[in-house]
N, C-alpha and C positions, 0 to 999 in steps of 0.2 A: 463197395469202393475198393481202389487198387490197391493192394499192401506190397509194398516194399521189404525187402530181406535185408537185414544189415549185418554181418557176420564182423564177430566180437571176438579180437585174441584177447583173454583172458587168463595171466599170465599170474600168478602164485596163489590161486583161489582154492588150494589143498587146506592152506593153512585156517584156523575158526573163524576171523573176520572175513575173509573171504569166501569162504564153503556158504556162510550162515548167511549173511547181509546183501554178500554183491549175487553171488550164484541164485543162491534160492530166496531169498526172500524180495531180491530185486528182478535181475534177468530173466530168471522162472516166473514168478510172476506178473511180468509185464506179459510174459508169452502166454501167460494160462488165460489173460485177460485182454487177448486178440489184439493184443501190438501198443503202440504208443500214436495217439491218434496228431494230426497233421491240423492244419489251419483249412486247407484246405477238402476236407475229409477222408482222406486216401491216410493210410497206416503204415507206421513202422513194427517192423516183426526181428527181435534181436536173435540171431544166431549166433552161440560160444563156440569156439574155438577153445579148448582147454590148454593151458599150457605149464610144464611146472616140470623138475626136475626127476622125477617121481613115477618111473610109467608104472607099477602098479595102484599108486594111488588114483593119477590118473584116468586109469582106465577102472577103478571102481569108481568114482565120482560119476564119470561119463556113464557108465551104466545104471546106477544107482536112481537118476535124473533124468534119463528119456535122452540125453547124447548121445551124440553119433562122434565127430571130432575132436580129438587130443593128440596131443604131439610134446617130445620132447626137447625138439628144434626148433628155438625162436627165430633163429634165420630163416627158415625156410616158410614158417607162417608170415613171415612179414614182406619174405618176396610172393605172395599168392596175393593176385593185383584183388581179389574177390574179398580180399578181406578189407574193411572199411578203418575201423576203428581198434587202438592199442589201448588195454586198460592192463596195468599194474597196481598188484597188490602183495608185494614181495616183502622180502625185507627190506630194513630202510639202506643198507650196504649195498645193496644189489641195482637198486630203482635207476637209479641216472644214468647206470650205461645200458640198459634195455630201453629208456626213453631215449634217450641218444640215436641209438639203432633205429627206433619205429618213428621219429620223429624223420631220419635221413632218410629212411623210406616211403615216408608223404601220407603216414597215419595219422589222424587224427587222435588225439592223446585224452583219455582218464585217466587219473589217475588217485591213487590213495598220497595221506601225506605223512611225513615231510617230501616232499620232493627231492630233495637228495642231502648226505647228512653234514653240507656246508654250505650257507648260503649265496657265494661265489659261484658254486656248481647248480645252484637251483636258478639264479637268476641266468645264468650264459642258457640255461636249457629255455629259459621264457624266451629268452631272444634269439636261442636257432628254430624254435617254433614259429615267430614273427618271420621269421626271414626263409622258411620253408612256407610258409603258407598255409599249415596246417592247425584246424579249430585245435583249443585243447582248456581241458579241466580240472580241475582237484577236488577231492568228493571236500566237502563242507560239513558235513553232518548233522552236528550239532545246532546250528542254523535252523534243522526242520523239524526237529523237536516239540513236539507239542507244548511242553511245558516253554520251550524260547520262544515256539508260536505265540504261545499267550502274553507271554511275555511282550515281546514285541507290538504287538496289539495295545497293551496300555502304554506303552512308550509314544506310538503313532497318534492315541487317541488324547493327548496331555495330561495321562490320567497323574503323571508325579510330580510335577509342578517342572523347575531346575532340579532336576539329580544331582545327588551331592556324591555319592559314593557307590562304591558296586561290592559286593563279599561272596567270593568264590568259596567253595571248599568241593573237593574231586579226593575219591581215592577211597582205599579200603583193602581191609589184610590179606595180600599176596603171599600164602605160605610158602613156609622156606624150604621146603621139597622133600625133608625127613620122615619126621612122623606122620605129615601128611600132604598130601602131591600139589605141588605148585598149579595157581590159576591161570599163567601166565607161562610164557615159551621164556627161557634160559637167557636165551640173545638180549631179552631188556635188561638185563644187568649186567652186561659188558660194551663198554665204550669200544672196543674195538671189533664190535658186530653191530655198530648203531642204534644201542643201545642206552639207555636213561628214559627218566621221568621229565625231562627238561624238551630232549628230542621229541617226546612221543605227543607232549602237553601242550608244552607252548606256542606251535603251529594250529592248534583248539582256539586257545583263549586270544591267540591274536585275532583269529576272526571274529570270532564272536564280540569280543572288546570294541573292535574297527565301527563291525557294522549294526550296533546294537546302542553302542554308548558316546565312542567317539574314541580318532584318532590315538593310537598309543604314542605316547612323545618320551618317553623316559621310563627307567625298571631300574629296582634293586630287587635282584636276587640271592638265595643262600640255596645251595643245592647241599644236598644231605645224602650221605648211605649208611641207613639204619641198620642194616644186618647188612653184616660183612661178609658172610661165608654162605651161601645155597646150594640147594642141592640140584643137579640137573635133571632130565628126562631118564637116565639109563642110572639114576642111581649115584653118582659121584658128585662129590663138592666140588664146587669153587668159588674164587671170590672174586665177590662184587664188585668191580672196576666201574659200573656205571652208577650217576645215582637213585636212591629207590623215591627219596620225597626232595620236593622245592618248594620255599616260602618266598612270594614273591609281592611285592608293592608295585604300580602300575600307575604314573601320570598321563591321566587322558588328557583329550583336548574339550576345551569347556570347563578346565578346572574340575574336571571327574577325577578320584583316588580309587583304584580296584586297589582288594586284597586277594592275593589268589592264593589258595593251600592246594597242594596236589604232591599226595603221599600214596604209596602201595605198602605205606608200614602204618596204619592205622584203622581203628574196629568204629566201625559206623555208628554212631547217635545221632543222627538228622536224618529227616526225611527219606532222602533217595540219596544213591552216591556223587549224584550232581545236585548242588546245591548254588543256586546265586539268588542273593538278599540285593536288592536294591532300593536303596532310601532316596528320598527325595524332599521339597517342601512341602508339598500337597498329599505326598502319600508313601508304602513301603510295597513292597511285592517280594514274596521268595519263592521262585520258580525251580522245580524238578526238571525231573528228565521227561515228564507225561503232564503233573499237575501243575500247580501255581495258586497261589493266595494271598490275598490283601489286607490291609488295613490303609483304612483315610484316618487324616489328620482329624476328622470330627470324632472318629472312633477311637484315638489314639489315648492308653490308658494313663495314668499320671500318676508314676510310681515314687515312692520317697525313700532314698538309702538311710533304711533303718535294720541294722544286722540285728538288733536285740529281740525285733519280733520276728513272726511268721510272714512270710510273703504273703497279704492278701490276694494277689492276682494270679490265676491261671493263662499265662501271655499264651501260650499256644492254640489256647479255644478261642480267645480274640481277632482270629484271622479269617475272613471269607472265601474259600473258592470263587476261582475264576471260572463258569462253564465252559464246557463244551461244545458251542456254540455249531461247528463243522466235524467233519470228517478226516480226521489227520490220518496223512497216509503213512507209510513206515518211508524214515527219513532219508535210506539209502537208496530208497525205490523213488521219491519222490524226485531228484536231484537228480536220477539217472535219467530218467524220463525227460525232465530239464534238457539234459546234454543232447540227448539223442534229437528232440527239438528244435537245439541250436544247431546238430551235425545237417540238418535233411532242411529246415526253413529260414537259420540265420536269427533263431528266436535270442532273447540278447539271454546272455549265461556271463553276469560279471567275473565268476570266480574263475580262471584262469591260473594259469602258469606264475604270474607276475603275483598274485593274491598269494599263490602258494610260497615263491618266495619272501614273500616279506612273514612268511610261517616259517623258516629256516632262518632267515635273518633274526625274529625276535629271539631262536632259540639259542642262536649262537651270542648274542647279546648277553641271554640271561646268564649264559654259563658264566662269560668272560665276569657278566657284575659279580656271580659270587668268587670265581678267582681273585679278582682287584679288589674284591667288597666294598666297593663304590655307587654310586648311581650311573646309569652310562645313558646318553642319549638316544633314541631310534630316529635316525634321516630318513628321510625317503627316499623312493625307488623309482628312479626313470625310466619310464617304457619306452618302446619305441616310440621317433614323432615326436619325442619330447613331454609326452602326459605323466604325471606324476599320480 
């Protein structure tokens, strides 16, 4: 069958999320496994265009991986009519005037999120994309998750009766760059490179929240910076201007209550670093990042606060795995392949521009609740046409 070339500017993919996830483990191999196939049985074949500030780094990526083009001029990739589609994965500072730019040039847009680091600017960008004409995305990620997979799955199937509640907890020790080298690039803990844990997260848990459990109507947040001083990549401190953890509360719609934790100043005892507990009437599930496990109401153990004896129950061997049931693909690849779908057959791809921002919107919400420390409401977001 016929394959089609689809050449990919691929625009801050130096840096680990992007080398690992979109480069290699997505665009690589969709191309090692003969393209992204069509409805029609004809193939898409993704070709990178490299791009990044960086020409030595670039041009070892480029070699390293069987490319051939990298450049350090985003203008000049974005006027080469050959190139199809703009995906950004830069810093969150940088994103919205390079979207800006590939969106005015009639690209089709990927993108990583936040969309840009104020919700004003992420949604004007949803609507010069309506108004150019051009498809566009926001990777989702979290969404294709195995362990959300499954999740998702007992949601669909009624397995929890009415859900009553959702319990997040994200995050884990981000060393402070002294005695031992930070897991994490310098920029998340300054507000004035678009940085925080509020930025980075809460454009996450709004989708997954949205499209899992129900509309987010309301937040109180408390944003936190537990270590004040870090050390950066070349060896110097400085301090923390952004925050490192957020404790957030979360009114869905349906009368759902999230508790969401999400800290880079905290040492792991649960499961995996993504952790969501969801209770219900008929049942509980606490899904990972891969796995997920149960308990029904018939199995549910019947414990009595009594501190003066021993705990008879071991709650955590009380829980069943969810199998396996299929094949989960890796989450970055799956969603790409998505797009590319939507780009070449109009396949439908909800997450959009307008999804992304109302992921900058909750984030700018959450700060403001812990400034005010109040509860603040979330409106909704008019698309074009009028669709909410």
């Amino acid at each position: 069958m016929a394959t089609k070339t689809c050449k990919i500017i691929m625009n801050g993919v130096t840096g680990r999320m992007g080398t690992r996830q979109h480069l290699i483990r997505s665009i690589k191999a969709i191309r090692e496994q003969g393209g992204v196939r069509l409805k029609d049985g004809s193939f898409v074949m993704p070709e990178p265009v490299l791009v990044g500030r960086n020409e030595d780094k670039l041009e070892a990526l480029a070699k390293s991986h069987g490319f051939t083009e990298w450049t350090t001029d985003l203008d000049v990739a974005l006027q080469d009519v050959n190139n199809t589609i703009y995906f950004d994965a830069q810093t969150t500072n940088l994103r919205a005037k390079a979207l800006k730019k590939a969106i005015n040039a009639g690209k089709h847009i990927y993108c990583e999120k936040p969309t840009s680091t104020s919700f004003e600017e992420s949604l004007a960008l949803a609507k010069l994309a309506d108004r150019n004409g051009v498809k566009n995305g926001v990777v989702q990620d979290k969404l294709f998750l195995p362990g959300v997979q499954k999740l998702r799955h007992l949601i669909r199937s009624g397995y929890f009766g009415d859900i009553l509640s959702v319990r997040m907890e994200f995050g884990y020790w981000v060393f402070e760059g002294d005695w031992q080298e930070a897991q994490r690039p310098s920029w998340n803990y300054k507000q004035e490179e678009g940085g925080g844990i509020i930025v980075d997260m809460f454009p996450h848990w709004r989708y997954v929240l949205d499209e899992l459990f129900g509309s987010v109507e309301a937040v109180n947040a408390y944003a936190a910076t537990h270590i004040p001083t870090r050390v950066d990549e070349h060896g110097n401190s400085y301090k923390a201007t952004a925050e490192d953890a957020a404790y957030a509360t979360f009114k869905l719609a349906n009368n759902v209550v999230a508790q969401v934790n999400s800290s880079w100043a905290v040492r792991v005892n649960r499961d995996d670093l993504l952790t969501i507990q969801v209770d219900g009437t008929h049942g509980s599930a606490v899904a990972g990042l891969r796995g997920c496990k149960t308990q029904h109401r018939v199995n549910t153990p019947k414990p009595v606060w009594n501190p003066d004896l021993e705990n008879p129950f071991t709650f955590q061997d009380q829980w069943e795995d969810v199998p396996s049931n299929t094949v989960y693909e890796n989450a970055f690849k799956h969603q790409w392949e998505l797009f590319l779908q939507h780009v070449y057959e109009d396949a439908d791809f909800p997450w959009d521009l307008y999804e992304g921002a109302k992921g900058t919107q909750l984030a700018d919400l959450g700060l403001q609740s812990s400034k005010e420390q109040r509860w603040i409401e979330v409106p909704s977001i008019e698309r074009a046409g009028g669709e909410r």
